[in-house]
C-alpha positions as CSV (number, residue, x, y, z in Angstrom):
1,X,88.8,93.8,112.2
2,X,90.3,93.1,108.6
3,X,93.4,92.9,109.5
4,X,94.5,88.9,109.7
5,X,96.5,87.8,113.0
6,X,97.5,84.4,113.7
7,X,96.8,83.2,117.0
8,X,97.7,79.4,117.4
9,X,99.7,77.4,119.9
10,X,103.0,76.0,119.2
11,X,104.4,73.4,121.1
12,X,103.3,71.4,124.1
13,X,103.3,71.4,127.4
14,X,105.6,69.5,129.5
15,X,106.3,69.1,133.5
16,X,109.6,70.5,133.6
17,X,109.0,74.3,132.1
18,X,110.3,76.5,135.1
19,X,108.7,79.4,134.0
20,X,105.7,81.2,132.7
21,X,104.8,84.5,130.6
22,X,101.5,85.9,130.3
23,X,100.4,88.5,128.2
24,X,97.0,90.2,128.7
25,X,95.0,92.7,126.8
26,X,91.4,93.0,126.8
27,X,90.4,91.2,123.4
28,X,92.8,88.1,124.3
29,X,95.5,86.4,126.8
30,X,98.8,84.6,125.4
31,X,100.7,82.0,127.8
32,X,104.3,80.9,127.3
33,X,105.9,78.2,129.3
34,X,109.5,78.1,129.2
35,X,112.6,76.8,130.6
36,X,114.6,79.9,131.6
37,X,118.0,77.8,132.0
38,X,118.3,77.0,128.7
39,X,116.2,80.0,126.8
40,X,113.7,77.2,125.8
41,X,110.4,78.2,124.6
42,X,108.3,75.2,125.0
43,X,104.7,75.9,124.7
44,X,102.7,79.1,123.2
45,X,99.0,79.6,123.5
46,X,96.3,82.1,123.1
47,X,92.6,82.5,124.2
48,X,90.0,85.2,123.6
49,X,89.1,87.4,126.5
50,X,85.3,88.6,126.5
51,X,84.8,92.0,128.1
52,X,83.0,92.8,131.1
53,X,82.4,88.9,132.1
54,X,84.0,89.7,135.7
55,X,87.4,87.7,134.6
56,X,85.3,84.5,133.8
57,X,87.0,84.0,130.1
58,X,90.6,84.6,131.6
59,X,90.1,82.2,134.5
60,X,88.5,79.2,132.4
61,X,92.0,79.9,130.3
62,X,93.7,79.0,133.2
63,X,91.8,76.1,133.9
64,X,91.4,75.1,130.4
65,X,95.6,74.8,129.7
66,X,95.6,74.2,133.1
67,X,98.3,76.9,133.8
68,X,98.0,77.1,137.5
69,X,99.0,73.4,138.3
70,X,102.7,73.5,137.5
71,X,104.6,74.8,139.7
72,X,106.6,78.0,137.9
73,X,109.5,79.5,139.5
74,X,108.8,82.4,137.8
75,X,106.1,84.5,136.8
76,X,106.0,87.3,134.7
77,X,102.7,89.0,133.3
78,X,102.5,91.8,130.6
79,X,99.5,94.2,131.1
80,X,98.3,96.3,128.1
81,X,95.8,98.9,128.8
82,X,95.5,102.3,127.3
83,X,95.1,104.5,130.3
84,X,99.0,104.9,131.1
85,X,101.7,108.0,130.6
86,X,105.3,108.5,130.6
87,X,106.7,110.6,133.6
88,X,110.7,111.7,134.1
89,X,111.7,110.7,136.9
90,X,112.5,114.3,137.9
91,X,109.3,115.1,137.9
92,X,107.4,112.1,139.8
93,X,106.4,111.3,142.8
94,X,104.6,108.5,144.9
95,X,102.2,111.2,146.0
96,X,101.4,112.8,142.9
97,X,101.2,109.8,140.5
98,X,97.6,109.6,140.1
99,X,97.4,112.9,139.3
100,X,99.9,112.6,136.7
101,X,98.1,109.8,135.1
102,X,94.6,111.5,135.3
103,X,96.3,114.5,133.3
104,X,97.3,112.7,130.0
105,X,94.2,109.6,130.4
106,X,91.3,111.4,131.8
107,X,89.4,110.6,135.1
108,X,90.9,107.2,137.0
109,X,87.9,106.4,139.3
110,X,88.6,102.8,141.2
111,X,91.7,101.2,139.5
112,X,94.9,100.6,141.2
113,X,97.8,102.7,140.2
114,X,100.9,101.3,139.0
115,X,104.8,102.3,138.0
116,X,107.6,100.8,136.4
117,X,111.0,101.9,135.6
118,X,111.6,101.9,131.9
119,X,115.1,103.4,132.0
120,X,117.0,105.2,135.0
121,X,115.5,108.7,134.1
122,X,111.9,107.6,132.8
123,X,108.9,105.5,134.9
124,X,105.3,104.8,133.1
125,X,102.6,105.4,135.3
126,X,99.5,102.8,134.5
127,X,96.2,101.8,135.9
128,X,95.0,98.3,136.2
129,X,91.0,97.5,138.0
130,X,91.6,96.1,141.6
131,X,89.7,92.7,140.7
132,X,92.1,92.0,137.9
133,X,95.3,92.7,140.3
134,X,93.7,90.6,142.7
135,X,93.1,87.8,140.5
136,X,96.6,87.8,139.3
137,X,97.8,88.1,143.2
138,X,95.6,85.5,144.0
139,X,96.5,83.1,141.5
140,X,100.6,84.2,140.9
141,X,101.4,85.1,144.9
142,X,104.9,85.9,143.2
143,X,104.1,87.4,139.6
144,X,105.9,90.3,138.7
145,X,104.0,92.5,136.7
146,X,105.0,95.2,133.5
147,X,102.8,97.4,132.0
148,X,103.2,96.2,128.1
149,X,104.5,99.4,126.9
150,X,107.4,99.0,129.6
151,X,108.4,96.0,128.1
152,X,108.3,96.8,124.6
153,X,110.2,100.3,125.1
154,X,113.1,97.8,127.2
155,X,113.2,95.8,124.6
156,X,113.8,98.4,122.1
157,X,116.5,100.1,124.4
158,X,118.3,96.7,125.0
159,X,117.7,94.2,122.7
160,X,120.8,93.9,120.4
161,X,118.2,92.7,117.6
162,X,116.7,96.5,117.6
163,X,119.5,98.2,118.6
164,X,119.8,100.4,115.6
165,X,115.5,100.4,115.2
166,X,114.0,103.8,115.2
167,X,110.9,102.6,115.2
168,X,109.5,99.5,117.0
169,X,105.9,98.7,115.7
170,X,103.6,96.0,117.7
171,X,100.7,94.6,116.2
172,X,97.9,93.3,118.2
173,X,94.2,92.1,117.1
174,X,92.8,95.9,118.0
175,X,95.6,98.8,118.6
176,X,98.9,99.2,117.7
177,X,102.4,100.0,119.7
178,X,104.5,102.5,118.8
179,X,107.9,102.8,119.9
180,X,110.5,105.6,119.0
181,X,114.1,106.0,119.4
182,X,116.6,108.5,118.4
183,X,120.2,107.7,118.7
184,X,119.3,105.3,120.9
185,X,117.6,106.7,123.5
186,X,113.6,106.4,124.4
187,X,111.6,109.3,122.9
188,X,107.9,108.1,123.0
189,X,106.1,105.7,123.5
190,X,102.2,105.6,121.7
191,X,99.4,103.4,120.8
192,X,96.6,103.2,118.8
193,X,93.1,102.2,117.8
194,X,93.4,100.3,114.8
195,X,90.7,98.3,112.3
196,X,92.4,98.5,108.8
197,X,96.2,98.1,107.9
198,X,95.7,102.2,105.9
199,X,95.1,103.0,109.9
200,X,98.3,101.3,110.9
201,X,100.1,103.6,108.1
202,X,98.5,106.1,109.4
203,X,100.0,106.1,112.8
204,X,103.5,104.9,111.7
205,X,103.9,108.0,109.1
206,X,102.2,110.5,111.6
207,X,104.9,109.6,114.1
208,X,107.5,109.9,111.5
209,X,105.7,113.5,110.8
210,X,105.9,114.9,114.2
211,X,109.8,113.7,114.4
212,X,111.0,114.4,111.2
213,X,111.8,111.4,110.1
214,X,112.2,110.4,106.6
215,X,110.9,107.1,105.2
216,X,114.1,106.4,103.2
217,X,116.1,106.4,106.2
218,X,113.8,105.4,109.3
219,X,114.4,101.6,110.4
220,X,111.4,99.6,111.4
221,X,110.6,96.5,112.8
222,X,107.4,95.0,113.1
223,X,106.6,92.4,116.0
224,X,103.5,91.0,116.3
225,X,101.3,87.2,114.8
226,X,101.2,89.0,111.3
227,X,102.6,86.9,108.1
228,X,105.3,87.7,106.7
229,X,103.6,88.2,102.9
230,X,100.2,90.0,105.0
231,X,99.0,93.3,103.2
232,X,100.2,95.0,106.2
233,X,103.6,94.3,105.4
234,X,103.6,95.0,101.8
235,X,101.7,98.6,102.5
236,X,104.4,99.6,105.4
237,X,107.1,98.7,102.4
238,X,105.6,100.6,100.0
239,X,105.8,103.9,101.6
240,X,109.3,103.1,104.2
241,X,112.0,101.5,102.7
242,X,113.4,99.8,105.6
243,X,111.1,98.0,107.2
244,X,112.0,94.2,108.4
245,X,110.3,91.7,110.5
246,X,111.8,91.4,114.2
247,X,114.1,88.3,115.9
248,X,113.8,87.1,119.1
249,X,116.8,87.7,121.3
250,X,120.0,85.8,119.9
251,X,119.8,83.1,122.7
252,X,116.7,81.8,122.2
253,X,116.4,78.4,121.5
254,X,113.0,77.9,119.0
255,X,113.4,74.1,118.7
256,X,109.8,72.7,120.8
257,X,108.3,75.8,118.8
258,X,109.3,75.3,115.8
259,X,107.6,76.8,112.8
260,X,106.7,79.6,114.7
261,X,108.3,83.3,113.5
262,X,110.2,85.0,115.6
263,X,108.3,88.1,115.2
264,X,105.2,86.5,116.4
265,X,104.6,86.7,120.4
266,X,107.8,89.1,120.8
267,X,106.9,90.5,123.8
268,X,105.6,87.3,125.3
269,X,108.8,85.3,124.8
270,X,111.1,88.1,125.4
271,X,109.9,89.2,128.1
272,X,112.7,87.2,130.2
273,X,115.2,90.0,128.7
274,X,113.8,93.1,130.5
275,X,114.8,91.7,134.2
């Protein structure tokens, strides 16, 4: 992978953090404990995930920051996988779902199948393997679980910060998210296999493309542990004019994570915003 993500903690734990946000993906799971009265941030952390180990990396995180003996009032978990489609609501229902699913992502043997709401008129339909559910039910009684995609298109809907974004772009350590609006209202939402930042161009320009939209008048944010000086950044800027890092929701207090940018762990953090 050459492109160059940051993935540190910020803060530190303390007793009185109310509530906890977990994002997983397969290549690594982030953890932020927060006090949801006062929009408090107080601890970020990240640990790899190894594939295929039957959960073992993901449940020695747990142990390790020792997430599992405070007592959280709430629980929120973002999933990213890549076997999930968008569906109008018009068109689905509970019966058909898989079949839905199976159309855009190809054969879903085992896995559990999932919905959110996104908007009013638009539900994702995701997998997820019944051990991992289970561990997360088992663990979280009273988790409430979004596919990553759902939270990220909510947040580009709703959040005041992107409310005039066309496109929201989220960086991880493997794929990218892509997420379009049009006056406003959701169009698609993509991602991406990704090993070089000319592949992340790539994606960004080929969406522009298909929606005829020009790079001297798309807006862009960015989310996502890349620096603000990273290659990435300077590429996107050579080819779009507008493209600017992303802020976390105006009531966010960054004070016991300070130093850290707002663009980095957008999704984890923000995720209180999309309930």
């Amino acid at each position: 992978m050459a492109i160059n993500l940051e993935h540190i903690n910020y803060g530190n734990q303390i007793n009185n953090a109310d509530t906890l946000i977990i994002d997983y993906d397969d290549a690594l799971v982030s953890f932020c404990e927060l006090e949801i009265g006062t929009f408090k941030p107080v601890f970020i952390s990240q640990s790899i995930i190894t594939e295929n180990d039957n959960h073992a990396s993901l449940i020695k995180a747990f142990n390790y920051f020792g997430i599992t003996k405070h007592a959280h009032k709430n629980i929120y978990i973002n999933y990213f996988n890549n076997q999930f489609t968008l569906c109008p609501i018009t068109f689905y229902s509970e019966t058909n779902k898989k079949d839905l699913l199976q159309f855009n992502c190809g054969k879903i043997e085992n896995d559990l199948i999932l919905t959110d709401d996104i908007t009013s008129h638009i539900k994702i339909i995701y997998s997820i393997p019944a051990s991992l559910k289970s561990l997360f039910n088992q663990t979280f009684p009273n988790h409430q679980l979004k596919h990553s995609a759902c939270v990220l298109s909510q947040l580009a809907v709703h959040s005041e910060d992107l409310g005039n974004e066309d496109i929201l772009l989220n960086v991880r350590d493997n794929y990218i998210e892509l997420v379009l609006k049009i006056n406003n209202q959701l169009i698609c939402v993509n991602q991406f296999t990704i090993k070089t930042e000319v592949d992340v161009l790539y994606y960004v320009l080929f969406l522009m493309e298909q929606h005829q939209l020009h790079p001297k008048s798309v807006l862009l944010s960015v989310t996502g542990n890349i620096a603000i000086n990273s290659e990435l950044i300077s590429l996107l800027k050579k080819h779009i004019t507008h493209v600017r890092l992303a802020r976390g929701h105006k009531n966010l207090i960054y004070k016991q994570i300070e130093g850290m940018p707002q663009h980095y762990n957008y999704a984890l953090i923000n995720r209180i915003f999309c309930e």
